[in-house]
PQR file with spaces between the fields and no chain letter, atoms N, CA, C, O and H, PARSE charges and radii, in Angstrom:
ATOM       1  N    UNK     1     -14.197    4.920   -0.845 -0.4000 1.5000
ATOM       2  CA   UNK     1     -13.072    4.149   -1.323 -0.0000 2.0000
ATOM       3  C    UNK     1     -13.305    2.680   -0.977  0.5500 1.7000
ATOM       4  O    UNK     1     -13.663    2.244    0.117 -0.5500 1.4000
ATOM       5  N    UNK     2     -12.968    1.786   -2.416 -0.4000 1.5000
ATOM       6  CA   UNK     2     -13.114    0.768   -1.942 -0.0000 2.0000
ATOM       7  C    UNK     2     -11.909   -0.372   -1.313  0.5500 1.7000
ATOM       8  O    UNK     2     -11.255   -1.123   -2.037 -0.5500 1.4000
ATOM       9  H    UNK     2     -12.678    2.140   -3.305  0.4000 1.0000
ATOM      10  N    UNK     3     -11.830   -0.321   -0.265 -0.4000 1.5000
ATOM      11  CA   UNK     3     -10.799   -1.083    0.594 -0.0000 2.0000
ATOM      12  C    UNK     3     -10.422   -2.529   -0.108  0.5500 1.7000
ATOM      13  O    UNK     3      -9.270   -2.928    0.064 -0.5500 1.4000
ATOM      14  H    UNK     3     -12.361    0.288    0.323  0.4000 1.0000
ATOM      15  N    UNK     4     -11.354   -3.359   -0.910 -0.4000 1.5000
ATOM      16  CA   UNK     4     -10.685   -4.492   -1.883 -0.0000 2.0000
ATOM      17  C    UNK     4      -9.767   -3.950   -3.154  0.5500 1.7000
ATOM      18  O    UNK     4      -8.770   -4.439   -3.685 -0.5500 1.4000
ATOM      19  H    UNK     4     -12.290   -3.034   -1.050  0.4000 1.0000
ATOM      20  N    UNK     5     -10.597   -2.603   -3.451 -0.4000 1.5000
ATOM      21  CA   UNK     5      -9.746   -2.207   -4.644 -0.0000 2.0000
ATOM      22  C    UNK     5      -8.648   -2.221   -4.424  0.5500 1.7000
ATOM      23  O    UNK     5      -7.799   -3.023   -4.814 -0.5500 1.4000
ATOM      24  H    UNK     5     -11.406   -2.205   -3.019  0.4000 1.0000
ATOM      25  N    UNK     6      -8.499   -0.946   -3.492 -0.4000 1.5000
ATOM      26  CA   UNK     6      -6.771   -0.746   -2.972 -0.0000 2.0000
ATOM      27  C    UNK     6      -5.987   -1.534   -2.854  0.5500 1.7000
ATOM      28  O    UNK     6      -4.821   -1.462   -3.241 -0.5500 1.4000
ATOM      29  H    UNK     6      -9.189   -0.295   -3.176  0.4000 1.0000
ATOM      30  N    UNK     7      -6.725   -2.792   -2.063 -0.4000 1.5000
ATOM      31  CA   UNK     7      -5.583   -4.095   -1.245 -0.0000 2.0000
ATOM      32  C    UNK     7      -5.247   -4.649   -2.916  0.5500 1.7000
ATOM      33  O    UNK     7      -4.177   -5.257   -2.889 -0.5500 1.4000
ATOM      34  H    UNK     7      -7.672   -2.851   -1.749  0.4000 1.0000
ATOM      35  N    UNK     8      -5.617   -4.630   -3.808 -0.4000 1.5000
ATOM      36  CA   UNK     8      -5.281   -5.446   -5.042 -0.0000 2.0000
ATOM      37  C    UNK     8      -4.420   -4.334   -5.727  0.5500 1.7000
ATOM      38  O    UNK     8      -3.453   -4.702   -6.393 -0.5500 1.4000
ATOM      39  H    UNK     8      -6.486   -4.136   -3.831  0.4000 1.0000
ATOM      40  N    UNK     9      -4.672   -3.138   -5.625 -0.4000 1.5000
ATOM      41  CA   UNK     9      -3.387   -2.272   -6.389 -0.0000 2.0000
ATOM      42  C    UNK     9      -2.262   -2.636   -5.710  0.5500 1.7000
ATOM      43  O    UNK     9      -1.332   -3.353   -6.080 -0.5500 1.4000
ATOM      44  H    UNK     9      -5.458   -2.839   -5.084  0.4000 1.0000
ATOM      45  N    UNK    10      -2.485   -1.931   -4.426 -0.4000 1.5000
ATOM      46  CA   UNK    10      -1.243   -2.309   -3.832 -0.0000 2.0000
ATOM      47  C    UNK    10      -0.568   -3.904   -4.007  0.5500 1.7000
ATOM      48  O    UNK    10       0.647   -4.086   -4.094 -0.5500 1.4000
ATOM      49  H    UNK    10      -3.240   -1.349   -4.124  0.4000 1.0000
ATOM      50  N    UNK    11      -1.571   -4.992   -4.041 -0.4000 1.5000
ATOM      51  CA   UNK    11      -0.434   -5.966   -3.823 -0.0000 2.0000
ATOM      52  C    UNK    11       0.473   -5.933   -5.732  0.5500 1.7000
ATOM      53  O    UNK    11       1.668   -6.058   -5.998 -0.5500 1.4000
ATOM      54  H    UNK    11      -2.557   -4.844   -3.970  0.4000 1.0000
ATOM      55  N    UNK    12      -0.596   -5.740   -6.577 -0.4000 1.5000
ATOM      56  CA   UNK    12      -0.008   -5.757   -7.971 -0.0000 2.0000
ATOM      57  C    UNK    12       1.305   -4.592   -7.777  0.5500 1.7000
ATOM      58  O    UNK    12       2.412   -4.931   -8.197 -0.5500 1.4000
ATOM      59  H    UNK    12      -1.567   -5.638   -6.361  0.4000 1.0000
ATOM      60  N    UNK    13       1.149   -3.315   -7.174 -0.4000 1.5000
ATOM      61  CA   UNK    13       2.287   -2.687   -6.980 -0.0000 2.0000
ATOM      62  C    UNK    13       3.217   -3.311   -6.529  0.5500 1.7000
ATOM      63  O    UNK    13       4.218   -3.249   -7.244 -0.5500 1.4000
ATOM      64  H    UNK    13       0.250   -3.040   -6.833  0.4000 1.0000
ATOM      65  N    UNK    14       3.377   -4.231   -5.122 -0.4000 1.5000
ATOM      66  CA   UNK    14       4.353   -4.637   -4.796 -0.0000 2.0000
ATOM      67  C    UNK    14       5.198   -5.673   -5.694  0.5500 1.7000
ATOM      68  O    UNK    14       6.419   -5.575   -5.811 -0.5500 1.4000
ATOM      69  H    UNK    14       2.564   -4.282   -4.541  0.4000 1.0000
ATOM      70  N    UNK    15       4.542   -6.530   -6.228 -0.4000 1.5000
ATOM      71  CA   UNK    15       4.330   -7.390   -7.478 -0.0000 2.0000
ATOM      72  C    UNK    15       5.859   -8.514   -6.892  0.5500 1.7000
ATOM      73  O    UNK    15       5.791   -8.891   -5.723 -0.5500 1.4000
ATOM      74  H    UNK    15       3.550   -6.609   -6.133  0.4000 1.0000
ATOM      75  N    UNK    16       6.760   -8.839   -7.489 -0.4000 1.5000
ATOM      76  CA   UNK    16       7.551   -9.612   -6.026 -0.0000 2.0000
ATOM      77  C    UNK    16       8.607   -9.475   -5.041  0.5500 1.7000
ATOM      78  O    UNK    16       9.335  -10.359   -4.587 -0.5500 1.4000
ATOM      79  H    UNK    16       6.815   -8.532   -8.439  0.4000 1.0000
ATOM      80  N    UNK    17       8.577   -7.947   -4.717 -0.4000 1.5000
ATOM      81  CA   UNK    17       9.050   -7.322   -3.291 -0.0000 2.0000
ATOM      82  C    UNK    17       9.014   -8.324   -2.482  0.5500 1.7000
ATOM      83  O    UNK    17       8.529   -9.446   -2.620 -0.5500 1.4000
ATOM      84  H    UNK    17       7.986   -7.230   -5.085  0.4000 1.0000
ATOM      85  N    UNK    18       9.560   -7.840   -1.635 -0.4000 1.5000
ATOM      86  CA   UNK    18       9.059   -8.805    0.162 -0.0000 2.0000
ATOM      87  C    UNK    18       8.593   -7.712    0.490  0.5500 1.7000
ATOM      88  O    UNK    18       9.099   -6.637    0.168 -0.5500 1.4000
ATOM      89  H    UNK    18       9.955   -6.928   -1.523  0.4000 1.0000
ATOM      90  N    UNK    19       7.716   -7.828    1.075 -0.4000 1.5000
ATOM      91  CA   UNK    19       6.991   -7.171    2.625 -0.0000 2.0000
ATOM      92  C    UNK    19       8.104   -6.241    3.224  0.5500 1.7000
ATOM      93  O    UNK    19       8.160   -5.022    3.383 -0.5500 1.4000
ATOM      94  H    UNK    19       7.305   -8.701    1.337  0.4000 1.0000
ATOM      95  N    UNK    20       8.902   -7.189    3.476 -0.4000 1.5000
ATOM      96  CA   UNK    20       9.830   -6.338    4.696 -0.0000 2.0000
ATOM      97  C    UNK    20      10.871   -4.754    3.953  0.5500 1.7000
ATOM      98  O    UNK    20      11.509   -3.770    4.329 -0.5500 1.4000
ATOM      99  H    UNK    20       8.857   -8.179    3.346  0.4000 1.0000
ATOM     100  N    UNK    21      10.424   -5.456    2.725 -0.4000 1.5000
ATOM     101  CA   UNK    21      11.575   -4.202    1.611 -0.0000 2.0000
ATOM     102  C    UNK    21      10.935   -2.795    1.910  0.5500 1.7000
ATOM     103  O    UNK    21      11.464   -1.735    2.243 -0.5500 1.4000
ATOM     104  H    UNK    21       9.906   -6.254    2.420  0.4000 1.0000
ATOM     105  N    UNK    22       9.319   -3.215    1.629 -0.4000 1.5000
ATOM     106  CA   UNK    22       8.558   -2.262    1.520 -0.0000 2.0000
ATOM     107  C    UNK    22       8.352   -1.469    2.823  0.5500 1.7000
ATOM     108  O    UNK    22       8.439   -0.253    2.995 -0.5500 1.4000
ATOM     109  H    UNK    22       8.889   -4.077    1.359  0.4000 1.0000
ATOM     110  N    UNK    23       8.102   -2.304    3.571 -0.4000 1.5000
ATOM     111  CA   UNK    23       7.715   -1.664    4.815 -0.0000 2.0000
ATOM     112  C    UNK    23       8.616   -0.431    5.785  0.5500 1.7000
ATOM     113  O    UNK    23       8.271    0.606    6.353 -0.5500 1.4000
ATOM     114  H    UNK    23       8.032   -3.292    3.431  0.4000 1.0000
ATOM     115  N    UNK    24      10.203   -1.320    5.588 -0.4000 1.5000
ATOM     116  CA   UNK    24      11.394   -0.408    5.797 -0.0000 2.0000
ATOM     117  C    UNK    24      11.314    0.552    5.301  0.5500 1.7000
ATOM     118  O    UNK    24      11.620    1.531    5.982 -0.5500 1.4000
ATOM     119  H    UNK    24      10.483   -2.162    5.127  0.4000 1.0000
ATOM     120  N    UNK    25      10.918    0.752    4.035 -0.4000 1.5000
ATOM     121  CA   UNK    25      11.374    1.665    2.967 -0.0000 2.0000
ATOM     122  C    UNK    25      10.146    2.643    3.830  0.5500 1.7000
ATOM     123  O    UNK    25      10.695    3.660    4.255 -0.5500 1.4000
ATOM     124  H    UNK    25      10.669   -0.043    3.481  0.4000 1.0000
ATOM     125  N    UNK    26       8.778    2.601    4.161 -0.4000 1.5000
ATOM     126  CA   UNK    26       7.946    3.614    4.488 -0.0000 2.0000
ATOM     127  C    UNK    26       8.021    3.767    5.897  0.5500 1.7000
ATOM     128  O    UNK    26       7.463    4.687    6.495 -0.5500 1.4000
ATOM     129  H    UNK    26       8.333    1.775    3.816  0.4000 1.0000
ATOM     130  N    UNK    27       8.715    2.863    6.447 -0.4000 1.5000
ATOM     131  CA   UNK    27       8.447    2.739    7.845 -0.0000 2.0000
ATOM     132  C    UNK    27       6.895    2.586    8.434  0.5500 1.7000
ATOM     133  O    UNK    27       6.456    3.358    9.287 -0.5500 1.4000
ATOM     134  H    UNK    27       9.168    2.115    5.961  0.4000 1.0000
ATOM     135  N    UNK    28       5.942    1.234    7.737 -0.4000 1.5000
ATOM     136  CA   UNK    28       4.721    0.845    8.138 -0.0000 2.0000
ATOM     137  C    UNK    28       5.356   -0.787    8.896  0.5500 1.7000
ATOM     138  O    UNK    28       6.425   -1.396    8.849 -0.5500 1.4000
ATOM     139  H    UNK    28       6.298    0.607    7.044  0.4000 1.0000
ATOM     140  N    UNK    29       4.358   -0.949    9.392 -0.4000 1.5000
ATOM     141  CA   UNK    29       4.717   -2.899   10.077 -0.0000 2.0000
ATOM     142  C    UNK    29       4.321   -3.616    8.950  0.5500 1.7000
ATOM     143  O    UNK    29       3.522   -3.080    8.182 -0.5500 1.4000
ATOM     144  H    UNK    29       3.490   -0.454    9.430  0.4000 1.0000
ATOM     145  N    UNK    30       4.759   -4.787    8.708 -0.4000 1.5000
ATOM     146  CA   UNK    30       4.620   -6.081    7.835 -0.0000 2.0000
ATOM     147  C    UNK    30       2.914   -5.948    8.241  0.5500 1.7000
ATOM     148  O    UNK    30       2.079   -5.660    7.383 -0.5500 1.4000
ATOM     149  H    UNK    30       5.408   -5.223    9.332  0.4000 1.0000
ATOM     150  N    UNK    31       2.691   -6.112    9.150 -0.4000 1.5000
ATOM     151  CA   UNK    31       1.190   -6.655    9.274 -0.0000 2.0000
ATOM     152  C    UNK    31       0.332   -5.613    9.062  0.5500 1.7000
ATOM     153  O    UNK    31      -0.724   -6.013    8.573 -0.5500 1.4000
ATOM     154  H    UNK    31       3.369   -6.347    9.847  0.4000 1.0000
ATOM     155  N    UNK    32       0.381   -4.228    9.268 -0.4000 1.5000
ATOM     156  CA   UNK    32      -0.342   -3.394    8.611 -0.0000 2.0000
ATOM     157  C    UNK    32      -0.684   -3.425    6.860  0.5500 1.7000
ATOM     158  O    UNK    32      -1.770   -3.446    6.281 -0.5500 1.4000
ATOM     159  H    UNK    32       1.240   -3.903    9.665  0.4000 1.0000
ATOM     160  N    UNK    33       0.777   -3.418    6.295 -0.4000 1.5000
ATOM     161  CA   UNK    33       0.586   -3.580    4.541 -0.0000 2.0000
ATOM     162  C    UNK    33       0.114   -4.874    4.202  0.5500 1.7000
ATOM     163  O    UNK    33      -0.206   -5.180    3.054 -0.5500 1.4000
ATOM     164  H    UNK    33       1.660   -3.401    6.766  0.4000 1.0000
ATOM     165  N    UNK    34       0.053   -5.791    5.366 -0.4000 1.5000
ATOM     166  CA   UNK    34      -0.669   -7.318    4.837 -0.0000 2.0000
ATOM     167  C    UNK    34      -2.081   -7.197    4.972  0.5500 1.7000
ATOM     168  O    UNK    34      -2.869   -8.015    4.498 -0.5500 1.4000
ATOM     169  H    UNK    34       0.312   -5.543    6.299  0.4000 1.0000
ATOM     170  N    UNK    35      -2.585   -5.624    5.969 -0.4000 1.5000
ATOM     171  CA   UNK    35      -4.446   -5.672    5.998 -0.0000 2.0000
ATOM     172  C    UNK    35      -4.791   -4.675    4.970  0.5500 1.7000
ATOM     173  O    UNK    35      -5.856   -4.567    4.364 -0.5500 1.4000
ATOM     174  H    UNK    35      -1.945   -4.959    6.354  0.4000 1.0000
ATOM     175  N    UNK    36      -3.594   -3.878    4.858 -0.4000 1.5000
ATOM     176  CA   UNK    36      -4.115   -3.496    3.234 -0.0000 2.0000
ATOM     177  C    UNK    36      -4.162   -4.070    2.301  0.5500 1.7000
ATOM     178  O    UNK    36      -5.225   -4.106    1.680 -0.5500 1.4000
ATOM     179  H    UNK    36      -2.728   -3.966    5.351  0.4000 1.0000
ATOM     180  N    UNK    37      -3.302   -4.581    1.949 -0.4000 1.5000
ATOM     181  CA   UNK    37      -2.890   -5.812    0.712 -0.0000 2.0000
ATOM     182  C    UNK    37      -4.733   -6.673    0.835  0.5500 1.7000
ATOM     183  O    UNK    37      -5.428   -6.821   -0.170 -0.5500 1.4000
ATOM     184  H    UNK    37      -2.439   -4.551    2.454  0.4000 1.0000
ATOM     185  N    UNK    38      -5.101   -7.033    1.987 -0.4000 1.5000
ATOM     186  CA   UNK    38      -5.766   -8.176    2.017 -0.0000 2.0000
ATOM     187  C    UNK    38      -7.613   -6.862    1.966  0.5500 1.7000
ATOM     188  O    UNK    38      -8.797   -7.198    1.923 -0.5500 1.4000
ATOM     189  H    UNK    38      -4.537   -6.913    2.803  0.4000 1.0000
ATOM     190  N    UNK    39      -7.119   -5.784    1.993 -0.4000 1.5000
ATOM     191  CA   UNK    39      -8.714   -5.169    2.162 -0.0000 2.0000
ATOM     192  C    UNK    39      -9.110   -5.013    3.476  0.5500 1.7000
ATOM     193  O    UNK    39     -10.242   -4.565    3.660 -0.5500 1.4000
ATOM     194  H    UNK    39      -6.158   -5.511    2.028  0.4000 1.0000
ATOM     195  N    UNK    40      -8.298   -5.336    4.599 -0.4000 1.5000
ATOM     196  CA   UNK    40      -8.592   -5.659    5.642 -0.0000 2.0000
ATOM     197  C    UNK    40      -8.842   -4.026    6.583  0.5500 1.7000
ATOM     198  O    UNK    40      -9.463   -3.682    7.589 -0.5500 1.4000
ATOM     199  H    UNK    40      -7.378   -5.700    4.449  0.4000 1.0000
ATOM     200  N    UNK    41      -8.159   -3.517    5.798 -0.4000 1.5000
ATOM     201  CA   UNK    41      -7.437   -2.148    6.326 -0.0000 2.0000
ATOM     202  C    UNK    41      -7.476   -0.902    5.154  0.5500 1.7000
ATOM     203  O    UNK    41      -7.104   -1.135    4.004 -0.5500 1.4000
ATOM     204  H    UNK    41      -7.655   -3.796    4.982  0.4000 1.0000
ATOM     205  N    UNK    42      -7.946    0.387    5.552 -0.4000 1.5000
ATOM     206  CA   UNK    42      -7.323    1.078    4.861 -0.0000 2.0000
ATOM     207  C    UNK    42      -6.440    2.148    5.332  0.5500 1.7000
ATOM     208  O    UNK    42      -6.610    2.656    6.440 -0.5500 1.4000
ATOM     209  H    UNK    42      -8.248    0.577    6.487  0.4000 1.0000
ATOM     210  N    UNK    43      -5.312    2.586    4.373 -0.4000 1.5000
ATOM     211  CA   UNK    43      -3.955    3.505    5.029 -0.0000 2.0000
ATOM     212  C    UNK    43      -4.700    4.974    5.210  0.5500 1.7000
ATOM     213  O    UNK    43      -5.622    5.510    4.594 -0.5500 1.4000
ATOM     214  H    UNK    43      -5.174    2.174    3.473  0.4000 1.0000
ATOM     215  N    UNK    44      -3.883    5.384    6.338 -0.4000 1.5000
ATOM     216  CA   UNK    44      -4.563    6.759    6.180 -0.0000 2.0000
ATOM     217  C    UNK    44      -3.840    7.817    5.061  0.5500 1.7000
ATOM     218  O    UNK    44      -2.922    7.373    4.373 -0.5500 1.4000
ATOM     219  H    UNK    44      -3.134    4.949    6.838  0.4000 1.0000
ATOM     220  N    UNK    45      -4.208    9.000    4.924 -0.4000 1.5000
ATOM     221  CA   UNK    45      -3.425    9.416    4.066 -0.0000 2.0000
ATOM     222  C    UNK    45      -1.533    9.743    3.992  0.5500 1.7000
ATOM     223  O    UNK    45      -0.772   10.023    3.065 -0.5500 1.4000
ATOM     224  H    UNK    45      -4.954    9.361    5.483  0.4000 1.0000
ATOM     225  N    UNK    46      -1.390    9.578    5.130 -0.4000 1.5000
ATOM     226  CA   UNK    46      -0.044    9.833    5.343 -0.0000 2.0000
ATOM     227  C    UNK    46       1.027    8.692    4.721  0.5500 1.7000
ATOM     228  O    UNK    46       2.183    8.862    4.332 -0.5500 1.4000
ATOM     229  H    UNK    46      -2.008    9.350    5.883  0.4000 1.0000
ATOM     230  N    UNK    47       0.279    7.562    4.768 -0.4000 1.5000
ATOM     231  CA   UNK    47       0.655    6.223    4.529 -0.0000 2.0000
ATOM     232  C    UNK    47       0.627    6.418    2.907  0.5500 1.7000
ATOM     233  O    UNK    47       1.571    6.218    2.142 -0.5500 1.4000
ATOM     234  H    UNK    47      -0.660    7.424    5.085  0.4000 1.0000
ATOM     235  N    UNK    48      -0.593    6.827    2.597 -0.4000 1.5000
ATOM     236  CA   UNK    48      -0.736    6.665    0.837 -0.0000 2.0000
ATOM     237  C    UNK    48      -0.031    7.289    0.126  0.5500 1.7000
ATOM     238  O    UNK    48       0.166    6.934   -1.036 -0.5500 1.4000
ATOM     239  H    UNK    48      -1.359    6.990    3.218  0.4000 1.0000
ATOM     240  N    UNK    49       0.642    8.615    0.773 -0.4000 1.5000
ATOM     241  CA   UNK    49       1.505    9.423    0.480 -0.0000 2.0000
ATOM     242  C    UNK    49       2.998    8.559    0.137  0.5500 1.7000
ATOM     243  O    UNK    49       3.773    8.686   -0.810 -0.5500 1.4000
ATOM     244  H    UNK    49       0.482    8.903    1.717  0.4000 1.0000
ATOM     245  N    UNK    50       3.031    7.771    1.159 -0.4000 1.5000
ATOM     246  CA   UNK    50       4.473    7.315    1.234 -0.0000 2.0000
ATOM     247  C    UNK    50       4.498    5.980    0.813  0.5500 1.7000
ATOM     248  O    UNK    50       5.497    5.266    0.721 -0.5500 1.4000
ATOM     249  H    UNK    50       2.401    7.667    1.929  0.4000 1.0000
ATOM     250  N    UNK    51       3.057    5.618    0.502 -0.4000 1.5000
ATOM     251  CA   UNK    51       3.452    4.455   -0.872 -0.0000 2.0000
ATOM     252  C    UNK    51       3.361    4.993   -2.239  0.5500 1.7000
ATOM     253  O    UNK    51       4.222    4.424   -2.909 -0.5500 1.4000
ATOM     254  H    UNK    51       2.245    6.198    0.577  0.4000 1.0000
ATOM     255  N    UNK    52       2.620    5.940   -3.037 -0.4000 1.5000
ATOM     256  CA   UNK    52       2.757    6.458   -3.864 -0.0000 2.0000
ATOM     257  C    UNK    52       4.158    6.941   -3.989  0.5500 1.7000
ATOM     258  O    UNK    52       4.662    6.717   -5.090 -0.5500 1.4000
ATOM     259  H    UNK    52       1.921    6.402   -2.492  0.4000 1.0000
ATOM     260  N    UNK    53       4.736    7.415   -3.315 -0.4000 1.5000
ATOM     261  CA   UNK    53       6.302    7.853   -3.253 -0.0000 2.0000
ATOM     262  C    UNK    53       6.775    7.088   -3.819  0.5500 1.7000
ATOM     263  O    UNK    53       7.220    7.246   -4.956 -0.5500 1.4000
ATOM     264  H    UNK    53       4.327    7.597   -2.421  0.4000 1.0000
ATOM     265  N    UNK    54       6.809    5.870   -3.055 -0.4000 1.5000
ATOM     266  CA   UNK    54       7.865    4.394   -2.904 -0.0000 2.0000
ATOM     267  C    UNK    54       7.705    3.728   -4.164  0.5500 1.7000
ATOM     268  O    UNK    54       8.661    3.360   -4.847 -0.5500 1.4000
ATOM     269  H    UNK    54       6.448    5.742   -2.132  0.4000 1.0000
ATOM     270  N    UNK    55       6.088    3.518   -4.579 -0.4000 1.5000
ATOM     271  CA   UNK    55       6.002    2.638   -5.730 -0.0000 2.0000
ATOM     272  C    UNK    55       6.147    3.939   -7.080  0.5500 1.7000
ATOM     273  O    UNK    55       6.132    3.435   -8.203 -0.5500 1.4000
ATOM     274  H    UNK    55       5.311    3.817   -4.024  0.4000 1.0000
ATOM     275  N    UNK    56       6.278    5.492   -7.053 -0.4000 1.5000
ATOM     276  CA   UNK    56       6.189    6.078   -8.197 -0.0000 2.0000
ATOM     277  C    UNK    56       4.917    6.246   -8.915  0.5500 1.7000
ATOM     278  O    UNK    56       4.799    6.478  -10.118 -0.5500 1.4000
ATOM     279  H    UNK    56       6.289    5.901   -6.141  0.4000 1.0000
ATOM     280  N    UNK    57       3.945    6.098   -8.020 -0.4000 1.5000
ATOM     281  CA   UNK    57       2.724    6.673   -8.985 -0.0000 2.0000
ATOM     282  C    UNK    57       1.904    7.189   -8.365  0.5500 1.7000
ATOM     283  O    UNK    57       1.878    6.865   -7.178 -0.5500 1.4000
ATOM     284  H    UNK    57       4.041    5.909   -7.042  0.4000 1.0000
ATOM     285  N    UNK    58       0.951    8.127   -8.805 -0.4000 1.5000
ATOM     286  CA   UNK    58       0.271    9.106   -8.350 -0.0000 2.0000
ATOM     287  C    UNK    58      -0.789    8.772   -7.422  0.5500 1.7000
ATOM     288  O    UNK    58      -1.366    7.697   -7.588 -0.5500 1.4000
ATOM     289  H    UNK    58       0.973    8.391   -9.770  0.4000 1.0000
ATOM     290  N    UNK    59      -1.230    9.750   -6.195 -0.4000 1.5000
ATOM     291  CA   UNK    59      -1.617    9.072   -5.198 -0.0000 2.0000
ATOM     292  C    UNK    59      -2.846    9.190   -5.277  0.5500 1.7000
ATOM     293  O    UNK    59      -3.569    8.860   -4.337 -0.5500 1.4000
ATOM     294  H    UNK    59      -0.762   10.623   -6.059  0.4000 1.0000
ATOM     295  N    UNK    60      -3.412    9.782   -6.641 -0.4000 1.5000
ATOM     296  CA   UNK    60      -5.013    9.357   -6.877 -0.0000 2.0000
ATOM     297  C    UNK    60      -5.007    7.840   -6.877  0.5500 1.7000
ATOM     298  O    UNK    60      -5.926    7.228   -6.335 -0.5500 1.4000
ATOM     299  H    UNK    60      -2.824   10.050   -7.404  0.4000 1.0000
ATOM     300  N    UNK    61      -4.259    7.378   -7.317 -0.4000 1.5000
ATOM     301  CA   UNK    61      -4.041    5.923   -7.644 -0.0000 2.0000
ATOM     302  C    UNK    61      -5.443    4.774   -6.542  0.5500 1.7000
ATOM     303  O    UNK    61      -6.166    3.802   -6.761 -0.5500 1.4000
ATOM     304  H    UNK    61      -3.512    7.876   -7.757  0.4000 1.0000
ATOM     305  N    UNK    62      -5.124    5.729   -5.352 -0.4000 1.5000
ATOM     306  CA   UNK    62      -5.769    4.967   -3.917 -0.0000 2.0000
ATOM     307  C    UNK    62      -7.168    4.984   -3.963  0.5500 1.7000
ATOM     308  O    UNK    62      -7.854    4.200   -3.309 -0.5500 1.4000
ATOM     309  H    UNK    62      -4.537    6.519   -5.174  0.4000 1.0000
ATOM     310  N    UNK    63      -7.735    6.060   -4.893 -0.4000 1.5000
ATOM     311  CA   UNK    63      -9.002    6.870   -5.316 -0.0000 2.0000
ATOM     312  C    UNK    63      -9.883    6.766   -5.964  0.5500 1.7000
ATOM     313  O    UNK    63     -11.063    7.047   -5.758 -0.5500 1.4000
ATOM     314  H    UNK    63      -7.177    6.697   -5.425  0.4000 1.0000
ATOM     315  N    UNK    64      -9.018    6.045   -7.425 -0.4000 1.5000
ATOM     316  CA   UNK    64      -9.905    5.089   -8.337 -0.0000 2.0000
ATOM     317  C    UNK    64     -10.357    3.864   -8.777  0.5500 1.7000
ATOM     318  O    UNK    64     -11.200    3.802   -9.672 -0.5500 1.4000
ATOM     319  H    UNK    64      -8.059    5.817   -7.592  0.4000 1.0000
């Protein structure tokens, strides 16, 4: 998996959320979804689970 890919879905998912909407909503820290967002980081699956939830789309999403 490529960790730039992801950080660019995800930020196009968030698209103009705040941070803090999102994060509440999964219960992750601001600064964790900012090292994904940035590639810095990748979520483990528990996490991908509960952004696929949040944003509504399938959690191959993280995959391709």
């Amino acid at each position: 998996m490529d960790r730039k890919k992801v950080g660019k879905k995800l930020r196009k998912l968030r698209g103009f959320r705040p941070i803090k909407e999102v994060t509440d909503a999964i219960g992750i820290s601001a600064s964790a979804l900012s090292m994904y967002e940035r590639g810095e980081r990748t979520p483990c699956d528990k996490v991908k689970v509960k952004l696929a939830e949040y944003y509504k789309v399938p959690v191959t999403i993280f995959f391709n």
